[in-house]
TORSE-342732 format. One record per residue (C-alpha): residue in three letters; x, y, z. Coordinates in steps of 0.02 Angstrom, whole numbers, plus 32768, in hexadecimal, padded with zeros to 4 digits. Layout:
alaXYZ ...
This chain:
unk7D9984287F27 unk7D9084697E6F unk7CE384517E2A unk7D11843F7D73 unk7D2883917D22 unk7DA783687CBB unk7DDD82C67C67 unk7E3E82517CBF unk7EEA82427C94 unk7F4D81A17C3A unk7FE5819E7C96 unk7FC282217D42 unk804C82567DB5 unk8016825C7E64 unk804283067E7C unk7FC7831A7DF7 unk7F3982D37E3F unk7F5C831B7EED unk7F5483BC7E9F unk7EA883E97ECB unk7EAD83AE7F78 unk7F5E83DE7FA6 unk7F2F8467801F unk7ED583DB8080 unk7F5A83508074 unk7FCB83D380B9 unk7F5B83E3814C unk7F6183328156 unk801B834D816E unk7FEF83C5821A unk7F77834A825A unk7FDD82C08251 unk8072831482AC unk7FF483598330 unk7F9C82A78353 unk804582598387 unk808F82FC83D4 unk80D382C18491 unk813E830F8517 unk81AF827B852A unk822A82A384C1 unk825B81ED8473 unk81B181ED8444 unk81B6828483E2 unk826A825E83A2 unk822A81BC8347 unk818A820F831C unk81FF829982C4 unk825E82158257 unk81BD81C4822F unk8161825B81F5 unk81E882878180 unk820C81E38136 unk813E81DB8120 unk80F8818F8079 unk80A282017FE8 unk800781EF8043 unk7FA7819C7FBB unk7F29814A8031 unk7EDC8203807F unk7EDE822B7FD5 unk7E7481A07FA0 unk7E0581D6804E unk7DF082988035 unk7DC882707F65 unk7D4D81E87F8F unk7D1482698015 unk7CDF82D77F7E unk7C9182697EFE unk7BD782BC7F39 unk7BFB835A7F1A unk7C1F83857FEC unk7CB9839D8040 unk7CCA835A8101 unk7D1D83AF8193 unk7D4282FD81C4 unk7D9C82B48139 unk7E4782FD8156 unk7E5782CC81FF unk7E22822A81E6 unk7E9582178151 unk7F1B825081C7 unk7EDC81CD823F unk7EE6814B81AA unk7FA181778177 unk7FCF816F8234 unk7FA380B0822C unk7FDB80878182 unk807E80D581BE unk8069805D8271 unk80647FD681EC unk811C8006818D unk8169800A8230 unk81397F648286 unk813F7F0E81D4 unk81F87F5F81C9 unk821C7F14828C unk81D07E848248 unk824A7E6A81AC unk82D67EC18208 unk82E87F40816E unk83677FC9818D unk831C80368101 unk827C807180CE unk825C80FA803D unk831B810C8043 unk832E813D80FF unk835A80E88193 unk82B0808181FA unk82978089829D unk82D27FF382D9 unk83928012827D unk838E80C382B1 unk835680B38378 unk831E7FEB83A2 unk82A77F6E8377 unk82487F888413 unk824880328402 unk81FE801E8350 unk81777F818382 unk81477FFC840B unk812F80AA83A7 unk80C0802C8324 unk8039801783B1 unk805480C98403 unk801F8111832B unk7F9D80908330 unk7F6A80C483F2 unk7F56817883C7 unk7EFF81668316 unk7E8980F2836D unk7E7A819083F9 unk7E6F8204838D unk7DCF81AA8322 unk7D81818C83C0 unk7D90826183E8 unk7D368282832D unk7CBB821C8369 unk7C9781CA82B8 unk7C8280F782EE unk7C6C80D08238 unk7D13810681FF unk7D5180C282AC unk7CFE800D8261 unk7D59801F81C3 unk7E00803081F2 unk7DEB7FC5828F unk7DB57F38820E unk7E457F6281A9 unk7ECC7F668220 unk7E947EA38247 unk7E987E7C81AE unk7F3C7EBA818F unk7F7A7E64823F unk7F467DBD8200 unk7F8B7DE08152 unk80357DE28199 unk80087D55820D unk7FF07CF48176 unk807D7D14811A unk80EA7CF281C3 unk809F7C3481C3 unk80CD7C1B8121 unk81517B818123 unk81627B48806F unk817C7BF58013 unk81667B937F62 unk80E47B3C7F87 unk80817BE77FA1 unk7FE17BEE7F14 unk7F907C837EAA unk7EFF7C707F25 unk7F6B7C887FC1 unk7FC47D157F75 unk7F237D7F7F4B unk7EE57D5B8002 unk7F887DAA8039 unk7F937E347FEE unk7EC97E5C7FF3 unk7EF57E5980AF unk7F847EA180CE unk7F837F34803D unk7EC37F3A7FEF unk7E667F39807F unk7EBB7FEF80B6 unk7E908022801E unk7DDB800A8024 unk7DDB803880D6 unk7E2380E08089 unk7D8080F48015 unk7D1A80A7806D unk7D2F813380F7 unk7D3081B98083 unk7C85817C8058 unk7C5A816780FE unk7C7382248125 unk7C4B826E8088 unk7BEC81FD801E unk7B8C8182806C unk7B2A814C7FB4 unk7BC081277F6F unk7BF780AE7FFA unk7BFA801F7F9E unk7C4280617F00 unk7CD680AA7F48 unk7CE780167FD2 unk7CF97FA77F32 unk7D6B80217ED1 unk7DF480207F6D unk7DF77F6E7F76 unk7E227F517EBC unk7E957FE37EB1 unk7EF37F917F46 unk7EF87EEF7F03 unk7F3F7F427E57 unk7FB87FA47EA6 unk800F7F227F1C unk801A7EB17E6A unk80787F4D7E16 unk80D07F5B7EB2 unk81157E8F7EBC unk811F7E9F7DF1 unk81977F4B7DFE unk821B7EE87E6D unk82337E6C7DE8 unk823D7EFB7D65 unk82867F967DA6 unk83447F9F7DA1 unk839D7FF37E38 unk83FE80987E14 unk849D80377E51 unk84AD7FA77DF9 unk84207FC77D6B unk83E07F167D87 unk833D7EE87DF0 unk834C7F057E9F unk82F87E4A7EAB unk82E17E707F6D unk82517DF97F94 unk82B47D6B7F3D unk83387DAE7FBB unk82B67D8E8042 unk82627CEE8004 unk81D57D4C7FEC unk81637CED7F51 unk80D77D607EFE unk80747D547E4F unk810F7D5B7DCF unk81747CD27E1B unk80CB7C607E3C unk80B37C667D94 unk81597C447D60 unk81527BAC7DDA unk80BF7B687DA4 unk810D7B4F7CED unk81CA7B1E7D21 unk82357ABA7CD7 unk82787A367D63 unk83287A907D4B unk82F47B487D5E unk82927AF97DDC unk83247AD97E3D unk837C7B627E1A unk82F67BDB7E7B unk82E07B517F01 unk83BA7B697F22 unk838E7C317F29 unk82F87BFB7FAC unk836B7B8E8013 unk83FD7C098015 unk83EF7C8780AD unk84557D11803F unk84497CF67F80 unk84C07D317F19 unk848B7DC67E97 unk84A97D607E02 unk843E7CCE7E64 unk83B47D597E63 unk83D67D897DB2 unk83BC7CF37D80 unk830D7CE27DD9 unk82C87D747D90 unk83017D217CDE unk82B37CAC7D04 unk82097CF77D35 unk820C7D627CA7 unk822C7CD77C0D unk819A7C707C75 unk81297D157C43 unk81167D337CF2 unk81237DF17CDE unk809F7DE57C55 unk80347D8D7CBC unk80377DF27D5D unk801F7E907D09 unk7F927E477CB9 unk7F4C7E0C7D71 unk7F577ED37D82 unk7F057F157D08 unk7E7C7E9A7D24 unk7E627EF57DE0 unk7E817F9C7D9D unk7DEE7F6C7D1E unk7D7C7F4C7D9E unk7DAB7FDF7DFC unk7D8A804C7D67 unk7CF47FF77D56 unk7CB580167E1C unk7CC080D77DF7 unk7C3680CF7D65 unk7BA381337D94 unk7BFB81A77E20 unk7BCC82767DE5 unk7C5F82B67D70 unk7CC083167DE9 unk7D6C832B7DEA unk7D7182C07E80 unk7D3C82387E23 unk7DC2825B7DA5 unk7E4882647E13 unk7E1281C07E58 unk7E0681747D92 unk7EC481BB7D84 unk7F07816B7E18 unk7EE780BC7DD7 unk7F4980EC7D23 unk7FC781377DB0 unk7FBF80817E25 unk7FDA802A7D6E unk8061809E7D19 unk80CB80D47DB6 unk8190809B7D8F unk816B80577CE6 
């Protein structure tokens, strides 16, 4: 880790503020292949396609840089980061068998590539041999933390599954979702970096996860109102394909006329909406200044995530971390 500050940048790439860790994210890479390595070779088939089709690995990121914020580097933060990304990635793949997606990050899921059993039963053999694989380092904090996450994301989607009036879902239900299901990773993800590297910044960082997680899952929900597809250049509008409500369309709901009203309840009580049906959804959102609104829900967590990294040394850990919220904020805009 480079030892010289620097100021944090507006509008960060993420390649930028891997730079100064991405000799260990690539051995994050190696550990994760070798953790799930296994001579049977479906096993190591579907492991293959996963490991290729894996994320940007944002949350070992988060990890090894929160690792750093005293000044130390840990032997055990990369392969408990790889641990981490192991069950984020368990997540993706029973949430995908789950919603019976064929695609994910543009390539095929496990369930449309080999079956759905095949995929609900490689999710608990990556969660199986992270959980192994903690146990081996021998740390029982970070073992705690993602343990405590992992239920907390396994009720998150057991919430959203009993959820039988889609419109009738509120602001306060929403941020409980997605503090389950997507924040509480994230602060796992500091929390442990603190954990192994940190310790008197526990609660800082802890606090800093949990807002950047709630800020990015609101930019994420906001961007599939407002980023257009490269096919058709409109929206891609996929939760309103899959009844899914979040924060723009509550708001727009809460200050509907009785006939756009009705005209979002039709797309809710059609089992395949048509694309101008969608259209006219997001329209709708967006003259209700539901956009507005979310991204201002946003900003407010990003705010207090800035906020949680006040008094941490100047380090260009802790600048990395101060980019990655402009990066959370700005990404697709």
């Amino acid at each position: 880790m480079m030892a010289t500050p620097v100021a944090p940048s507006a509008k960060a790439s993420l390649s930028e503020i891997q730079a100064p860790i991405r000799a260990h994210l690539d051995q994050v890479s190696v550990e994760m292949a070798r953790t799930v390595s296994s001579d049977l070779p479906l096993v190591g088939q579907v492991a293959s396609h996963l490991l290729a089709m894996r994320g940007k690995l944002f949350r070992p990121t988060l990890l090894i840089l929160s690792s750093a914020t005293a000044g130390e580097e840990s032997e055990l933060a990369v392969p408990i980061a790889a641990c981490l990304e192991l069950i984020h990635l368990a997540t993706l793949v029973h949430d995908d068998a789950v919603d019976h997606s064929a695609l994910r990050r543009g390539m095929p899921t496990v369930n449309s590539l080999f079956t759905h059993q095949i995929s609900v039963i490689m999710g608990d053999f990556l969660y199986s041999t992270a959980l192994t694989r903690l146990v081996s380092l021998g740390s029982m904090d970070a073992l705690h933390a993602l343990t405590r996450a992992s239920t907390e994301m396994t009720l998150g989607e057991m919430r959203q599954l009993a959820v039988t009036e889609p419109l009738a879902f509120t602001e306060e239900e929403y941020f409980q979702l997605i503090r389950s299901k997507t924040a509480s990773l994230v602060r796992a993800a500091c929390e442990i970096g603190a954990l192994v590297g940190a310790k008197e910044y526990l609660e800082q960082l802890g606090t800093f996860g949990e807002n950047l997680g709630m800020a990015f899952q609101i930019t994420d929900d906001l961007i599939d109102y407002t980023e257009a597809k490269e096919t058709t250049g409109k929206p891609s509008g996929l939760d309103l394909h899959e009844h899914k409500v979040t924060l723009p369309l509550i708001f727009a709901l809460r200050n509907a006329s009785a006939k756009n009203r009705a005209e979002i309840k039709k797309v809710f009580a059609t089992d395949d909406p048509s694309e101008p049906e969608i259209a006219r959804v997001v329209a709708i959102v967006r003259e209700s200044g539901g956009f507005e609104y979310a991204r201002e829900k946003g900003e407010a967590y990003a705010s207090k995530a800035r906020d949680a990294l006040t008094g941490l040394p100047d380090s260009v850990a802790r600048t990395a971390l101060e980019s990655s919220i402009s990066y959370v904020m700005e990404r697709h805009s």
